[in-house]
C-alpha positions in Angstrom: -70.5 3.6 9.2 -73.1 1.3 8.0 -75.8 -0.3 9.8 -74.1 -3.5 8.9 -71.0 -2.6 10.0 -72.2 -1.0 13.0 -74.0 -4.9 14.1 -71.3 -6.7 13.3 -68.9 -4.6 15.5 -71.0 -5.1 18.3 -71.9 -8.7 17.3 -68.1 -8.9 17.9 -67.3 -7.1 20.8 -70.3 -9.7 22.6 -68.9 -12.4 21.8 -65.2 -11.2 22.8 -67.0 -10.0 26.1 -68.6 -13.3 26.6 -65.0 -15.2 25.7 -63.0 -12.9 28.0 -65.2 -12.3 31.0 -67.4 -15.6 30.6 -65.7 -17.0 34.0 -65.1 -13.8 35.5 -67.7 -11.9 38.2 -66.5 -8.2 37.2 -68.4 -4.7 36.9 -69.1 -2.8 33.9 -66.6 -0.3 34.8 -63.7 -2.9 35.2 -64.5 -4.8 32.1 -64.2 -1.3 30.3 -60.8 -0.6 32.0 -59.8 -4.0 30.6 -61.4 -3.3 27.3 -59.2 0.1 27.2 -55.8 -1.8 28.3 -56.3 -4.5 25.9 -56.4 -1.6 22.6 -54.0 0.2 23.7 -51.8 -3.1 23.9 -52.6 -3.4 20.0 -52.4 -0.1 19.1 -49.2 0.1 20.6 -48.2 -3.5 19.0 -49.5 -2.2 15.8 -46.9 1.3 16.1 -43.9 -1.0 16.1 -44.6 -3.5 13.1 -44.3 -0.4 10.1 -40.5 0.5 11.9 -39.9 -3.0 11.9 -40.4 -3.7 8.8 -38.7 -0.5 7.3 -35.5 -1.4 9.1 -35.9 -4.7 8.1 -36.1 -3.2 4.4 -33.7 -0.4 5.0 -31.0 -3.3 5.9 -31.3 -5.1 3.2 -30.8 -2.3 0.7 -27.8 -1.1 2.2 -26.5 -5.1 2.2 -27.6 -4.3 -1.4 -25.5 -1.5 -1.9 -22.5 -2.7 -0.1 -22.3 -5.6 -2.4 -22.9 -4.0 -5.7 -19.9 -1.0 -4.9 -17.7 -4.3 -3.8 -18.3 -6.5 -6.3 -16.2 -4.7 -8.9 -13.4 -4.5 -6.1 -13.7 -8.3 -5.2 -13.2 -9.2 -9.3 -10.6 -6.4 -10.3 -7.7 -6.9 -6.8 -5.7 -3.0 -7.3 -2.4 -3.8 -8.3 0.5 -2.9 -5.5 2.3 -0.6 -6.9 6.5 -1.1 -6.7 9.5 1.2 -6.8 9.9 0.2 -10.4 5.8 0.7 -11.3 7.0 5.1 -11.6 7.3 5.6 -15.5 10.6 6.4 -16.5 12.7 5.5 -13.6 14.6 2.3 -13.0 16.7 1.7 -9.6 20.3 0.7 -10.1 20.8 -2.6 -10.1 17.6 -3.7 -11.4 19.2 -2.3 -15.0 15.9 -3.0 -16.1 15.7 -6.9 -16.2 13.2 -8.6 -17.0 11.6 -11.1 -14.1 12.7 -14.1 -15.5 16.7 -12.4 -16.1 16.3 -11.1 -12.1 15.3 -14.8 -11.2 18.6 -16.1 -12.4 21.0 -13.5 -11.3 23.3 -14.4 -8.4 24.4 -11.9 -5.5 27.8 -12.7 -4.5 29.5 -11.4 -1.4 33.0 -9.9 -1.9 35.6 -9.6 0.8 37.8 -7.3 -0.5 37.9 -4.0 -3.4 40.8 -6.3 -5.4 37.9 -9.0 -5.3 35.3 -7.0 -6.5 37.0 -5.4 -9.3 38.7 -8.8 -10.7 34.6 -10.0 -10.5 33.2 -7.3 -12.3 36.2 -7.1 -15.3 38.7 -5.3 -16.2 37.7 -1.1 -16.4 35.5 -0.4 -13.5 36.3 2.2 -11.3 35.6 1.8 -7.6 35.8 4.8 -4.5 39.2 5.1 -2.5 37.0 6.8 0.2 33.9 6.5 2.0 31.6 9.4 3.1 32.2 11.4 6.2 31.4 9.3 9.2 30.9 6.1 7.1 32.6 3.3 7.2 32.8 0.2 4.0 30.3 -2.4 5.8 29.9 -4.4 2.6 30.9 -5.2 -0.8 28.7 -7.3 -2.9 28.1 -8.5 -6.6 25.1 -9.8 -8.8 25.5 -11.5 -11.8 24.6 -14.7 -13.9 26.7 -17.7 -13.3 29.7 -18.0 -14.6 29.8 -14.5 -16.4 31.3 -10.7 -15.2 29.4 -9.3 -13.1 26.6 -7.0 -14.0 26.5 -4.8 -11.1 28.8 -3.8 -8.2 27.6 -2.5 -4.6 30.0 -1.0 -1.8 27.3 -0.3 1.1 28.7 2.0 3.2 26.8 2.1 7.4 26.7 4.7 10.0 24.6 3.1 13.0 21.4 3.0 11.0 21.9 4.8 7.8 23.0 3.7 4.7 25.1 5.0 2.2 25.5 2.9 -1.6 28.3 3.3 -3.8 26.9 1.5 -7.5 28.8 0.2 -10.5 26.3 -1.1 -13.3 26.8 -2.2 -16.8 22.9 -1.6 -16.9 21.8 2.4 -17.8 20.2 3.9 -14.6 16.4 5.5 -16.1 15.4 8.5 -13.6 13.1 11.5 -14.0 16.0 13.9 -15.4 13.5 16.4 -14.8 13.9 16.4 -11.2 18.1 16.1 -11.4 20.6 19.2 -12.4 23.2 18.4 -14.8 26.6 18.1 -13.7 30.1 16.7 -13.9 32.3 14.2 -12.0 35.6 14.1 -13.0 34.9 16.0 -17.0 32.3 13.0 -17.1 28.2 13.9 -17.6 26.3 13.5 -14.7 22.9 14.2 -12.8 22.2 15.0 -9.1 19.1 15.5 -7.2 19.8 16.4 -3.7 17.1 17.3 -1.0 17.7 18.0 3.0 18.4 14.1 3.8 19.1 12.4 0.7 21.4 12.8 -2.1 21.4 10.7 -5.4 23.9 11.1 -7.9 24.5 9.5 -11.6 27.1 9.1 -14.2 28.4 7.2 -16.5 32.3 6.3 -17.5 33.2 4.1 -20.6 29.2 2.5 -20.7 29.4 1.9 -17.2 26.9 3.3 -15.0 27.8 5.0 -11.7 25.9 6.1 -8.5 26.4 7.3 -4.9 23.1 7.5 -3.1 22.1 7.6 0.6 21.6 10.1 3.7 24.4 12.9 2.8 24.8 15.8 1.0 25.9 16.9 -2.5 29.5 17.4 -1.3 30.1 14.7 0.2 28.5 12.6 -2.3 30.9 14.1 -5.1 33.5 13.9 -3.1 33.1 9.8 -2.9 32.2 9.7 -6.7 35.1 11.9 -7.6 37.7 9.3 -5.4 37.1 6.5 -7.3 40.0 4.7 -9.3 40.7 1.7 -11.4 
């Protein structure tokens, strides 16, 4: 230290003595407690700007990051995906239909089987039993106006399961990968069966054919073998 420095420190420390104790009748020893209070009150005020300011700093660059990494998510929404978004497979009665086709197409309840096949056309074969501890809770067709029908469902209900009995002039698309080949009736089919669910497809004269729902391989054959003009 200087001897310049050194004066003007104590040129200011007289005249902060002389503002601070100017109206005050106090020893040496006091003033120099006051003197210590008072730095350590700056010191300590001095410790607390730097975290202060690096929190400050530290929020704003995680705001920073948070934005950038949710921008892109903000301008891109992720697409839901839907039972028809899996490559390769198509559930009956969609047949495949475009949005503006499905928009147009009418679902029609049907009271009876006699009904449902005079609505559907001459040809289609429907079941002449349901599945074990089923019974026929509903029979309904979708179509455009004024044409045959192009698909034909017998729901079949057992308190809250579901079993669906399907008649499509639309070709069902599935992962044949995951089905074994097999026959209803001397007709080509496919069946994927697993401990709660059974699906089975075939096809009769172009039209498309399904039993799906909570049973098993027997009993589904045993509905799709039952059906009957």
């Amino acid at each position: 230290m200087t001897d310049m420095e050194r004066n003007l420190r104590q040129d200011l420390q007289k005249e902060m003595d002389d503002m601070l104790f100017s109206r005050m009748e106090l020893s040496d020893s006091v003033k120099q407690k006051i003197r210590k209070q008072a730095a350590a009150e700056q010191r300590s005020r001095r410790r607390f700007v730097l975290p202060k300011a690096w929190l400050a700093g530290s929020a704003a660059l995680v705001a920073a990051v948070v934005i950038v990494t949710a921008l892109p998510m903000l301008q891109e929404p992720a697409a839901v995906p839907t039972p028809t978004d899996s490559p390769g497979i198509v559930l009956p009665g969609n047949g495949g239909a475009t949005g503006s086709e499905l928009s147009q197409l009418m679902t029609t309840p049907l009271g009876t089987t006699e009904a449902a096949k005079a609505a559907f056309g001459s040809g289609v074969l429907v079941p002449q039993v349901a599945p074990e501890g089923f019974k026929l809770a509903e029979i309904v067709g979708v179509g455009m106006k004024d044409q045959p029908l192009r698909d034909l469902n017998f729901t079949y209900g057992s308190d809250d399961k579901t079993v669906t009995f399907s008649a499509s002039r639309m070709p069902a698309a599935f992962p044949t990968d995951l089905f074994t080949p097999t026959k209803v009736g001397g007709a080509d089919g496919f069946i994927f069966e697993q401990a709660e669910f059974t699906e089975l497809f075939w096809v009769v004269d172009g039209i498309q054919y399904g039993v799906s729902g909570p049973i098993s391989g027997d009993e589904a054959m045993k509905v799709a073998e039952s059906v009957e003009p």
